[in-house]
C-alpha positions in Angstrom: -122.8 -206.9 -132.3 -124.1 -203.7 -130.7 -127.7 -202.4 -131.0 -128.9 -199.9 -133.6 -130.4 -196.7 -131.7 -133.2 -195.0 -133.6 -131.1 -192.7 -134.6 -128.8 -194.8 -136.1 -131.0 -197.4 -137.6 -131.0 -197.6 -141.3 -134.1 -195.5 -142.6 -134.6 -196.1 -146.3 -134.3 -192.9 -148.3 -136.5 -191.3 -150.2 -135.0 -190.7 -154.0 -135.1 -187.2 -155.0 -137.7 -186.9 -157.5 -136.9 -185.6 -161.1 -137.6 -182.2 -161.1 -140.0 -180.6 -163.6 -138.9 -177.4 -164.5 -142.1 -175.2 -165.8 -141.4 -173.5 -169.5 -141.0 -170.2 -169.0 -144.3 -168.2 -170.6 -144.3 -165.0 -172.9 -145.4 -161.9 -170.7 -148.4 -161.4 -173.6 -150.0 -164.9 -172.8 -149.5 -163.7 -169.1 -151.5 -160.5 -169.5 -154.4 -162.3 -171.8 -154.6 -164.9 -169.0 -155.0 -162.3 -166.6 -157.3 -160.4 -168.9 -159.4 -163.6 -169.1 -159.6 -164.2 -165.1 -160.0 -160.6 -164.5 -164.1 -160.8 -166.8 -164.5 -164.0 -164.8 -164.9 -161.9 -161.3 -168.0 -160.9 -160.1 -167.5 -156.9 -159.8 -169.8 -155.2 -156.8 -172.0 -152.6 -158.6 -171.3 -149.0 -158.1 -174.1 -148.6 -154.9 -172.5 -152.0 -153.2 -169.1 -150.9 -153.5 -170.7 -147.5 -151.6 -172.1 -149.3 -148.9 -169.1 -151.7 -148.9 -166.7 -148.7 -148.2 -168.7 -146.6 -145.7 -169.6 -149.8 -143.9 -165.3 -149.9 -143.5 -165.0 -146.2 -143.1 -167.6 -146.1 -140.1 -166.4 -149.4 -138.2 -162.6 -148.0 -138.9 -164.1 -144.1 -136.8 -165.2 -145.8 -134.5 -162.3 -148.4 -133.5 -160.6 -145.4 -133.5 -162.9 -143.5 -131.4 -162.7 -146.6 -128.6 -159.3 -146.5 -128.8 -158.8 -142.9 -128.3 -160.9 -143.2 -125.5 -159.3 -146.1 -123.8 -155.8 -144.1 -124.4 -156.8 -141.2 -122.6 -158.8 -143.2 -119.6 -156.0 -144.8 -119.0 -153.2 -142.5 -119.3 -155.4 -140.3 -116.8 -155.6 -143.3 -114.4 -151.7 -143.7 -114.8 -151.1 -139.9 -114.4 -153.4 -140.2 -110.7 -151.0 -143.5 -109.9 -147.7 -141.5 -110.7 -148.8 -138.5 -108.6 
């Protein structure tokens, strides 16, 4: 009689669990469910929401700005290299 590798070794297997198909729901009980979760949020007020977006707005000009800047440093530096 030959050993068993690992790979051949008997492993039990697992059996396949019944699956529980989920009951397909009414698009109306959708959007009053969604209705419901949507007055459960906490909205920003109007002068948060302000702030919230220029806060983006200025960190977005100036990622840009440093990234401009690096592009043109560098392509000058490569254009100095080529020449």
């Amino acid at each position: 009689m030959a050993k068993q590798t690992l790979t051949e070794a008997k492993v039990p297997k697992k059996q396949a669990k019944p699956s529980k198909k989920k009951k397909r729901r009414s698009p109306a009980r959708y959007f009053r469910e969604m209705v419901a979760e949507l007055k459960k949020v906490n909205w920003p007020t109007r002068k948060a929401l302000i702030n919230y977006t220029l806060a983006v707005l200025a960190f977005i000009t100036l990622a840009a700005i440093i990234t401009g800047a690096m592009d043109f440093i560098l392509a000058q530096g490569l254009n100095l290299v080529i020449e």
